[in-house]
Structure formats: structure tokens, C-alpha cells
N, C-alpha and C positions, 0 to 999 in steps of 0.2 A: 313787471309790475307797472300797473298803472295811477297816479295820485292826482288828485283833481283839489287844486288850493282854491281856497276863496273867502275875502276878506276884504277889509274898508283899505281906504291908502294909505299910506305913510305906515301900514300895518307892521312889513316885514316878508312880506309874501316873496318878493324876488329875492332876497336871501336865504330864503328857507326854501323855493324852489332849488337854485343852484348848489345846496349842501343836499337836497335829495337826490337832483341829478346825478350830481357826482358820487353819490355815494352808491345809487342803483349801479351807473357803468363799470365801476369799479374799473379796469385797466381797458373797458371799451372804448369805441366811439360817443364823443358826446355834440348832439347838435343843441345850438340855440337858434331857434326858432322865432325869429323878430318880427312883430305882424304890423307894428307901428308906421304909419306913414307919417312923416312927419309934413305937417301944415305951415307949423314959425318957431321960432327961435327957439321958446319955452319944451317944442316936442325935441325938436334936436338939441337940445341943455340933455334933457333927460334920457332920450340913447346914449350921449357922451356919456354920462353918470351910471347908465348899465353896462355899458362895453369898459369903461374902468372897472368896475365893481367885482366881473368876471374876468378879468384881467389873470393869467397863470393860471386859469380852471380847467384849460386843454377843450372850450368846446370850438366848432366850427361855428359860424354863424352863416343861417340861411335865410334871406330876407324872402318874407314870404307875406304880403298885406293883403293876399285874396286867393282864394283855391289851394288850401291847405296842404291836398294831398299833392299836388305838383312839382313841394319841396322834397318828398319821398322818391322823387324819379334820382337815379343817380346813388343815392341813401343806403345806408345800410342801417336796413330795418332790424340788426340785432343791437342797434346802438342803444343810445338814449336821447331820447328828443325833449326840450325843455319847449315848451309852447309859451311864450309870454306875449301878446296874452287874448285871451278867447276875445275880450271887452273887444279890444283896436280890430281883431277879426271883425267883428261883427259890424263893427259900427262903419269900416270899410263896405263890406257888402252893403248896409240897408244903406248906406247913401254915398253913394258911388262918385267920384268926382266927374266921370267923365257924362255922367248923367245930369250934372250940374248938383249932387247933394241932395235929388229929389228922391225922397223914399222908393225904396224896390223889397217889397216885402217875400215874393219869394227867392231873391236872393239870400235873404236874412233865415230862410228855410235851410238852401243850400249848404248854407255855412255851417249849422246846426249836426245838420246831416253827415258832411264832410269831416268835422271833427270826432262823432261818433264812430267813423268807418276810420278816421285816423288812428284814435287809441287803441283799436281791435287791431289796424294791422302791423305796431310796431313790438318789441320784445317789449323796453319800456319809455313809459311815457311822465311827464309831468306838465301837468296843468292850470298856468296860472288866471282868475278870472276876476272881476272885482265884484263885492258885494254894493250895487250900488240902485237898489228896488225894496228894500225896505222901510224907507220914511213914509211920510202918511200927508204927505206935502203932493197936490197937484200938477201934474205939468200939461204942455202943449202936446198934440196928440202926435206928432212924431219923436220926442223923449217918451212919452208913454208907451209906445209902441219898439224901441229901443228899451226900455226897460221890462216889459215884457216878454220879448225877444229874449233878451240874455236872460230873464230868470227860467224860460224854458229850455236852452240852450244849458245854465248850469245844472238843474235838473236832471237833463238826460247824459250829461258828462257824472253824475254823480250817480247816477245808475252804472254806468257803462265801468265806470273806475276800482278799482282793490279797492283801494284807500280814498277819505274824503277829508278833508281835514280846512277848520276856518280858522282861520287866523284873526286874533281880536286882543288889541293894544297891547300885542306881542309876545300873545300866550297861542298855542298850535293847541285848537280843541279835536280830537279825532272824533269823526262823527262815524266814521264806516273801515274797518280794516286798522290796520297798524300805521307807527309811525317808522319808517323804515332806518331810523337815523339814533 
């Protein structure tokens, strides 16, 4: 089964991914799927705060901040892969460090693509992304096109998934399929 989450922050999202997780593998393998690079203090605060969190959930952790399917070499595609989270995928790709941060929009394609061909090739998957393209506020044209980017990015993750499910002030709306849990 595959579930593709998505909601605002502090919603609930990575809790409720890892109780899906784990509930899909059942006595399987379970991966976590870390895409986060961390830049300072505040990104590393918050992996400390996710590797506590799942702390005795039995997954592996595979750091994986660029080329999604890569993490799958070695993998056992009958596991469970918890992807946290499509956002930090992406924002990796469209602004690459070694590029200097300067937008690369077909990498931002890449990514896109790579995740769809991810969820198809594993048994199951879970998908965390953030809802973060619905204000009606302005921005500079590389947030725009970052915002852009992921809302076509969750689009086609919400095609591709069983399950769609948004999380909002810590209610699970199922928008497509079941809540497996």
C-alpha cells in the first residue's frame, strides 16, 4: 500500500506517518527515509527530535537528500519506506549546494519523477510532504517556483498513491482510499 500525507507543520504528519509505517510492515522491514540536509543548528535540533521520536519503531534510517531511488540499491523492496519528506527532496534538488543554491528546475522535474517511479517500485510506501502553496501571499520567483514545483510534485504523488490523506490541526482527512490504521 501506498499513502501519500500532507499538511501544514506542527500538524502531526510525522507521527502519523510512523504509526502508518509501522502498521503497514507489520513484522517487516521498515526504512526511514531522511531527505533533510541539514544547513544549522535549528535543521539538526529537528533530526535529533525525529530520530528520538522513532526511537524502538525498529526502522533503518537511510539518508538519502538527492536521487531517491539510490536508497533502494541494497533495500528490500518488500519493506516499508517512510519518505520524510518529499518538501527537503525537493528543495535539495531545485537548489543544489554545490551549484551555489542557484535554481535547477529540471532537477526539480527529476525529483518529481523519481518519486513517482519510487512508490510504484516498492510493496509499501508512506509519504510525507508539506502543504505549504496555498496562501494568496506573493513571493520572489524562486519560492514561487518551489512552490509550484511541490504542488505538482504532490499532485502526481496523490495520483500515483491508495491512500491520500491531509492532516489539519490534527484531524487525518482521507481524501482517496483508506486510513490503514
Amino acid at each position: 500500500m501506498t499513502c501519500f500525507l500532507s499538511g501544514g507543520a506542527k500538524n502531526g504528519k510525522s507521527t502519523l506517518a510512523q504509526n502508518l509505517a509501522v502498521a503497514l510492515s507489520g513484522e517487516g522491514k521498515r526504512y526511514y527515509v531522511a531527505t533533510m540536509i541539514p544547513v544549522d543548528e535549528e535543521d539538526r535540533e529537528r533530526i535529533r527530535r525525529h530520530i528520538a521520536d522513532r526511537a524502538g519503531l525498529g526502522f533503518e534510517t537511510l539518508e538519502c537528500g538527492r536521487d531517491i531511488l539510490a536508497c533502494l540499491n541494497g533495500a528490500d523492496l518488500n519493506g516499508t519506506f517512510l519518505i520524510d519528506s518529499a518538501t527537503a527532496l525537493l528543495q535539495n534538488a531545485l537548489f543544489p549546494a554545490e551549484k551555489g543554491y542557484r535554481m535547477d528546475p529540471d532537477a526539480a522535474r527529476k525529483c518529481g519523477d523519481d518519486l513517482i517511479a519510487f512508490v510504484g517500485r516498492v510493496h509499501n510506501a508512506v509519504v510525507v510532504s508539506d502543504y505549504l502553496y496555498s496562501d494568496a501571499a506573493r513571493y520572489d520567483v524562486a519560492t514561487e517556483t518551489y512552490r509550484r514545483c511541490l504542488a505538482d510534485i504532490d499532485r502526481s504523488l496523490a495520483r500515483a498513491c491508495d491512500t491520500v490523506i491531509e492532516v489539519s490541526a490534527g484531524n487525518n482527512i482521507v481524501h482517496k482510499g483508506v486510513l490503514p490504521i
